[in-house]
N, CA, C and O atoms as a Maestro MAE file, in Angstrom:
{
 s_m_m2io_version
 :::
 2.0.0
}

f_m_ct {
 s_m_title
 :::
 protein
 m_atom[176] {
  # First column is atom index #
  i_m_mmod_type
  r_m_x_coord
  r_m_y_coord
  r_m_z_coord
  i_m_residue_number
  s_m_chain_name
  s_m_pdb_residue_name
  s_m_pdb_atom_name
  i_m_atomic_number
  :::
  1 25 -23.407 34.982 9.249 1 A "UNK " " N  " 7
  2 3 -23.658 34.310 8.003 1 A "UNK " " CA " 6
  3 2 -22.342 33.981 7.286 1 A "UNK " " C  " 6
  4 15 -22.393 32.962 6.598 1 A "UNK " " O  " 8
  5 25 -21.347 34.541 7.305 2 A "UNK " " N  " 7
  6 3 -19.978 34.515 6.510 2 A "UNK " " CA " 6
  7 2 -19.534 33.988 6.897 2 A "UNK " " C  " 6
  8 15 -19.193 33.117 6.097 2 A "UNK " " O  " 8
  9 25 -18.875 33.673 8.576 3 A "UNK " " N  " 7
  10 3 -18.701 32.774 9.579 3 A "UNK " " CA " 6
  11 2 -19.051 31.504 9.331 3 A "UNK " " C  " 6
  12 15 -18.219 30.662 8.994 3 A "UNK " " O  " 8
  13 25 -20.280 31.258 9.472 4 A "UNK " " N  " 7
  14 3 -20.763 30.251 9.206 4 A "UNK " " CA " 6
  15 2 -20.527 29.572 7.819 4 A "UNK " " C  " 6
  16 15 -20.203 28.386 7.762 4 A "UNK " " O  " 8
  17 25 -20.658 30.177 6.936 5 A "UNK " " N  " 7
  18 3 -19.999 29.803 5.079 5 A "UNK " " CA " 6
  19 2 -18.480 29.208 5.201 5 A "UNK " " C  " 6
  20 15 -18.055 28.123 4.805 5 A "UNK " " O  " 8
  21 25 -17.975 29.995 5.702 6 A "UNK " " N  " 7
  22 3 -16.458 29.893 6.021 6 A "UNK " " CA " 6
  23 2 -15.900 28.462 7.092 6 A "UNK " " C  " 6
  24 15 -14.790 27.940 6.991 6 A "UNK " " O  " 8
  25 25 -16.822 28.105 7.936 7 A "UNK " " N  " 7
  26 3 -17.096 26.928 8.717 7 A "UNK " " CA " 6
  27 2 -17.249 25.926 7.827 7 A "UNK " " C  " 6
  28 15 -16.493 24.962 7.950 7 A "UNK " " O  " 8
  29 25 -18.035 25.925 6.972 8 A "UNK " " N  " 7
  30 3 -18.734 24.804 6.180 8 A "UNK " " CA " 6
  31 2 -17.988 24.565 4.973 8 A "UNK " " C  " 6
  32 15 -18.198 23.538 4.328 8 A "UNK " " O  " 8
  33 25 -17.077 25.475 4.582 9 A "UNK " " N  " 7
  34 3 -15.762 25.102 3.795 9 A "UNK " " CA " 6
  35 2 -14.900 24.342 4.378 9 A "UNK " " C  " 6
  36 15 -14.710 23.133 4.243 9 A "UNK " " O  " 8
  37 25 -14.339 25.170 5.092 10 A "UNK " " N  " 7
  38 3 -13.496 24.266 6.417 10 A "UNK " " CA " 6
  39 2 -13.202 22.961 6.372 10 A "UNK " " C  " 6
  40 15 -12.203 22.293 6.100 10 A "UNK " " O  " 8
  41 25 -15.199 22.586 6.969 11 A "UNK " " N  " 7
  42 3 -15.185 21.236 7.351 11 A "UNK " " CA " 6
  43 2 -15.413 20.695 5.917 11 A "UNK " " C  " 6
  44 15 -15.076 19.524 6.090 11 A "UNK " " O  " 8
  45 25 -15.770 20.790 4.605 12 A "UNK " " N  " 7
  46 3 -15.544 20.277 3.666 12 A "UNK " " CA " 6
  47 2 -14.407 19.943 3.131 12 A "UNK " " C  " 6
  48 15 -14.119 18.768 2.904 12 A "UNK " " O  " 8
  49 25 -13.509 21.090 2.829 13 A "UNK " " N  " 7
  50 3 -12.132 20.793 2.990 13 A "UNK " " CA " 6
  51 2 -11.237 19.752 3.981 13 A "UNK " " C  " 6
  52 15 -10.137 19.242 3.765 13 A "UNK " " O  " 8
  53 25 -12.155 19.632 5.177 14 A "UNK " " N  " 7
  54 3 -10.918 18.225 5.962 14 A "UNK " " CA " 6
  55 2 -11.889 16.946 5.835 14 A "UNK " " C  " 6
  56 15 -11.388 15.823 5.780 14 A "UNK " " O  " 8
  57 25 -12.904 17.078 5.800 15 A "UNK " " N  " 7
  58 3 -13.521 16.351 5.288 15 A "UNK " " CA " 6
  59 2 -13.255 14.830 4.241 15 A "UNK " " C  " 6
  60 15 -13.257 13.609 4.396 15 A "UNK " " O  " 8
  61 25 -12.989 16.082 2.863 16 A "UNK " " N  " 7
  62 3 -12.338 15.657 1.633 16 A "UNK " " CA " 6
  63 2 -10.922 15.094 1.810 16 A "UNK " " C  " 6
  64 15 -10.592 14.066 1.221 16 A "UNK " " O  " 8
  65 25 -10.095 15.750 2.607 17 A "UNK " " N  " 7
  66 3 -8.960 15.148 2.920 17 A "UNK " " CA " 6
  67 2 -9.283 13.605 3.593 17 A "UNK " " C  " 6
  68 15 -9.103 12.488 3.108 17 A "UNK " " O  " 8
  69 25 -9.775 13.977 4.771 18 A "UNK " " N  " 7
  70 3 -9.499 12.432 5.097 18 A "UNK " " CA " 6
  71 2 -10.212 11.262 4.916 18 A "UNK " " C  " 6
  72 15 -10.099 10.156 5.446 18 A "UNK " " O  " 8
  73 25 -11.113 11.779 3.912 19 A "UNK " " N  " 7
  74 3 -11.719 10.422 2.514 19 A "UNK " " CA " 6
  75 2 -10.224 10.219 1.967 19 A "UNK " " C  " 6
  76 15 -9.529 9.552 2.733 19 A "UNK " " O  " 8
  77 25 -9.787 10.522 1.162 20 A "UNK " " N  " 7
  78 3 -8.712 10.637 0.457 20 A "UNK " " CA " 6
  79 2 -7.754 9.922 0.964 20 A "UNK " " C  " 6
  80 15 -7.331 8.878 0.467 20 A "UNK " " O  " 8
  81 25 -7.097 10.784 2.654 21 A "UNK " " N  " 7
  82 3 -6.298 9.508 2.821 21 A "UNK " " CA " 6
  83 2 -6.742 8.363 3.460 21 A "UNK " " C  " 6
  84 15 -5.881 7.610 3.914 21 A "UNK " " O  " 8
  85 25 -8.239 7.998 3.622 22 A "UNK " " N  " 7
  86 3 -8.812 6.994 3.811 22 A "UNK " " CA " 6
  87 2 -8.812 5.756 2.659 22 A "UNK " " C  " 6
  88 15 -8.791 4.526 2.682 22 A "UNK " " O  " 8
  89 25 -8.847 6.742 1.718 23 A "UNK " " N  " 7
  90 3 -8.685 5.822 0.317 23 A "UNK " " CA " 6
  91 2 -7.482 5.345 -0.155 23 A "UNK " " C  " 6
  92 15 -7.037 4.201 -0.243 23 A "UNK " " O  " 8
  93 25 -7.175 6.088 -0.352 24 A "UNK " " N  " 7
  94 3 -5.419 5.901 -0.528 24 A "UNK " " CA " 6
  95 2 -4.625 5.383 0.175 24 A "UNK " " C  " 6
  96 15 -3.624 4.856 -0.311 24 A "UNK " " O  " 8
  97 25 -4.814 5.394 1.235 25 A "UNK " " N  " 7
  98 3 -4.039 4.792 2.632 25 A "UNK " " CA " 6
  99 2 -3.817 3.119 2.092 25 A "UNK " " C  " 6
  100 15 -2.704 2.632 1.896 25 A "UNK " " O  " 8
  101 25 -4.665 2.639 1.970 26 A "UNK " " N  " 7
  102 3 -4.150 1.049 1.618 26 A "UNK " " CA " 6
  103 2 -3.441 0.646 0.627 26 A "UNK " " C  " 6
  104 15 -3.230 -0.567 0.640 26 A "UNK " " O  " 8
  105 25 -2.701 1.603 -0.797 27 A "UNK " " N  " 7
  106 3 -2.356 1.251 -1.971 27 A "UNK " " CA " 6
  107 2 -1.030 0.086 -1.793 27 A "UNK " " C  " 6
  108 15 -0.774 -0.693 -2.711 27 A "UNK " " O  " 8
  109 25 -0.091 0.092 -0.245 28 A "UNK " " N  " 7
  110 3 0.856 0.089 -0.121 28 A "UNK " " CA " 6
  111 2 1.131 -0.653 0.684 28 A "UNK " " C  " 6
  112 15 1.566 -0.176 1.733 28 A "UNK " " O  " 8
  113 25 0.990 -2.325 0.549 29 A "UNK " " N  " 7
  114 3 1.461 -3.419 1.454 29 A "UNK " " CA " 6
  115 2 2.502 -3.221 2.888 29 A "UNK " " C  " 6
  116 15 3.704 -3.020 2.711 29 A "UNK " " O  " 8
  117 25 2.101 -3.273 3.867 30 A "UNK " " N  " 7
  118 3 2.869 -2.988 5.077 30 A "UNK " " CA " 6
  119 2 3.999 -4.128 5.115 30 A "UNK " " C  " 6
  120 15 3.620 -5.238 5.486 30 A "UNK " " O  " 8
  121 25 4.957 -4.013 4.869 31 A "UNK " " N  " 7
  122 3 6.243 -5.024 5.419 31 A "UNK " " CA " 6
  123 2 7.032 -5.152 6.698 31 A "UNK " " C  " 6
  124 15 7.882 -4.290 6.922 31 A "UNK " " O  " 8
  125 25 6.810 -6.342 7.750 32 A "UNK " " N  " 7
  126 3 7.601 -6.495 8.527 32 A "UNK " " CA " 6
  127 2 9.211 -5.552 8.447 32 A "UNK " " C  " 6
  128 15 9.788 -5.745 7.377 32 A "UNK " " O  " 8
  129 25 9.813 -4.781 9.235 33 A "UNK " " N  " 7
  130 3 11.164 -4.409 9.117 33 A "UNK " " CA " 6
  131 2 11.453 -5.407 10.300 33 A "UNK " " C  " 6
  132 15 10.867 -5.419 11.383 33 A "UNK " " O  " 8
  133 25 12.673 -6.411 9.805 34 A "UNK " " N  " 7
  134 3 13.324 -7.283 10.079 34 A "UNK " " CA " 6
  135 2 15.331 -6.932 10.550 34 A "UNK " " C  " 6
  136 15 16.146 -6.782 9.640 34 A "UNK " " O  " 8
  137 25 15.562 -6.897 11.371 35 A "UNK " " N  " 7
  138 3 17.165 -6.502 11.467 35 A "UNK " " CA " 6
  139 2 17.409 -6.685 13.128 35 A "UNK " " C  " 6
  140 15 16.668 -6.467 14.086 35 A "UNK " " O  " 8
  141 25 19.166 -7.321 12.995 36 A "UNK " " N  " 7
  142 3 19.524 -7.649 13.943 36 A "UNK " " CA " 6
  143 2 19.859 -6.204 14.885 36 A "UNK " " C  " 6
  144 15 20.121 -5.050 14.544 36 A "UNK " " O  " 8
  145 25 19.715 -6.862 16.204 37 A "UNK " " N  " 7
  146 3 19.722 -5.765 17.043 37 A "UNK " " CA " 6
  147 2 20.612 -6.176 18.113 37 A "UNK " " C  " 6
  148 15 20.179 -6.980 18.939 37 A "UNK " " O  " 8
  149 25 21.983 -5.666 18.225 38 A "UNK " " N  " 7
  150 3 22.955 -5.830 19.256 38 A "UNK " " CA " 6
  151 2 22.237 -6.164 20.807 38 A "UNK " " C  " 6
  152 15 21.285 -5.465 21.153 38 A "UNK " " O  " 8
  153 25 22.624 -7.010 21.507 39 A "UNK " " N  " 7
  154 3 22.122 -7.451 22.888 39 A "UNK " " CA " 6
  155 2 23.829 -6.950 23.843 39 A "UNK " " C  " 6
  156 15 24.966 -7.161 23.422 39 A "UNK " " O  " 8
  157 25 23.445 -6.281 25.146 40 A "UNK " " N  " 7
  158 3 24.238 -6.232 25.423 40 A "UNK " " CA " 6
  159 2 24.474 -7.849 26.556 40 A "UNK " " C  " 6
  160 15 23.477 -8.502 26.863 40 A "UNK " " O  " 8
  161 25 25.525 -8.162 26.916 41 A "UNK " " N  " 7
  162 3 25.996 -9.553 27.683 41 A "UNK " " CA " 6
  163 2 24.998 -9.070 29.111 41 A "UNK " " C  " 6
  164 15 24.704 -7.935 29.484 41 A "UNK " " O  " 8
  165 25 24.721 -10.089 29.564 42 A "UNK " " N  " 7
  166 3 24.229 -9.861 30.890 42 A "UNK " " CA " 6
  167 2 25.109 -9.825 32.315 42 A "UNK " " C  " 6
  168 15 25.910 -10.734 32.533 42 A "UNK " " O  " 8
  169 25 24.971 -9.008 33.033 43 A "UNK " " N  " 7
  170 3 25.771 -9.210 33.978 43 A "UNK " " CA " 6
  171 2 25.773 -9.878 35.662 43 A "UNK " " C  " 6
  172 15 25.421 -9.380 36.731 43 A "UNK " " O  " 8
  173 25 26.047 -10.529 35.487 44 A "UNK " " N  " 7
  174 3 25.929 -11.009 37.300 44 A "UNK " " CA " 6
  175 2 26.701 -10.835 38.319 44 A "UNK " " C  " 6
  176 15 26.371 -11.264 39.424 44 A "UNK " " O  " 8
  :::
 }
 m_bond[175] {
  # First column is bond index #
  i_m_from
  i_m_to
  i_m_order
  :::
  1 1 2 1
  2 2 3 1
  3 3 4 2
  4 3 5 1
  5 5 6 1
  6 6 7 1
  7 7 8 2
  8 7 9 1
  9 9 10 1
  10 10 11 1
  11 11 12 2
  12 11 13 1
  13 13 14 1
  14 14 15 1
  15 15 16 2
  16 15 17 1
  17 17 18 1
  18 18 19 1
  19 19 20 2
  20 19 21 1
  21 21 22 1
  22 22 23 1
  23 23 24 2
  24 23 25 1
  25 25 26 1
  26 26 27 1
  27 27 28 2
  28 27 29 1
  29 29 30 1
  30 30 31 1
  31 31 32 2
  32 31 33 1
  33 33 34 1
  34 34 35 1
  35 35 36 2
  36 35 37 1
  37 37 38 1
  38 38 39 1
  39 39 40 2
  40 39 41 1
  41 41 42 1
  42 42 43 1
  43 43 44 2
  44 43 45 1
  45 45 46 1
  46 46 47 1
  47 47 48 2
  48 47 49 1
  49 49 50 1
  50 50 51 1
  51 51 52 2
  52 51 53 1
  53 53 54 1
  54 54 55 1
  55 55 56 2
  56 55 57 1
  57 57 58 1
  58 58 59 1
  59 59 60 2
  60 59 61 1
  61 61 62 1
  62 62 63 1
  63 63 64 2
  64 63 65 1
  65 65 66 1
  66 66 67 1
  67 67 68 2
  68 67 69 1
  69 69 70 1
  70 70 71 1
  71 71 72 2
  72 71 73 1
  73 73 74 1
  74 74 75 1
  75 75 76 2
  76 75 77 1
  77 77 78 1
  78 78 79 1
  79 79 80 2
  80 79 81 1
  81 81 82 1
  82 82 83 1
  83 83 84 2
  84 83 85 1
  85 85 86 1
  86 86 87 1
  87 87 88 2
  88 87 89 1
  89 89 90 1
  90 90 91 1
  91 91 92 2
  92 91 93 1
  93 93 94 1
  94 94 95 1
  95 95 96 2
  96 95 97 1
  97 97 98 1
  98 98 99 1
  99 99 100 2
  100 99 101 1
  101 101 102 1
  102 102 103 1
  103 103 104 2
  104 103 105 1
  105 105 106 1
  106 106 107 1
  107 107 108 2
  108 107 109 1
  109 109 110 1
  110 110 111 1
  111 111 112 2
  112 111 113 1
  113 113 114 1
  114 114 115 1
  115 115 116 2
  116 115 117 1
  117 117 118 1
  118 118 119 1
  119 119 120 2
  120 119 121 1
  121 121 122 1
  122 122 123 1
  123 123 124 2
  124 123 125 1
  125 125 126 1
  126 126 127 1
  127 127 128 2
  128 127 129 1
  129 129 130 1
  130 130 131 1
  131 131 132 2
  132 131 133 1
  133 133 134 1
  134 134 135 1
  135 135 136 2
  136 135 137 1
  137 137 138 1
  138 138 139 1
  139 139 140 2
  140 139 141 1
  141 141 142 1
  142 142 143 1
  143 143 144 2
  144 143 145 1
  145 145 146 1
  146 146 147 1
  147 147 148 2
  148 147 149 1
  149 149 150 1
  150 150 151 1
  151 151 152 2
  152 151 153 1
  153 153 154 1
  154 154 155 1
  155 155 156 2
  156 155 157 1
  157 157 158 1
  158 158 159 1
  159 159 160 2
  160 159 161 1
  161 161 162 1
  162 162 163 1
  163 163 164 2
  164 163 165 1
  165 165 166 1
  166 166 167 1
  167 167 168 2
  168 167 169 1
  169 169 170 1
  170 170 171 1
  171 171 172 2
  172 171 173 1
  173 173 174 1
  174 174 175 1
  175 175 176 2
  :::
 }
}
């Protein structure tokens, strides 16, 4: 019985979390990262 209580917190507790960062997750426009990137010469 305690086990089981203790289970059902648990899963309430992660539960609640990942509503949360389900919700929250979008507040924050994703931006392209843009930057030059050294090429080395090719060789033949």
């Amino acid at each position: 019985m305690k086990g089981q209580r203790i289970g059902m917190i648990a899963a309430f507790i992660l539960l609640s979390i990942l509503i949360l960062a389900w919700y929250d997750g979008g507040e924050e426009a994703m931006r392209p990262i843009e930057q030059a990137v050294p090429l080395p010469q090719a060789v033949r």
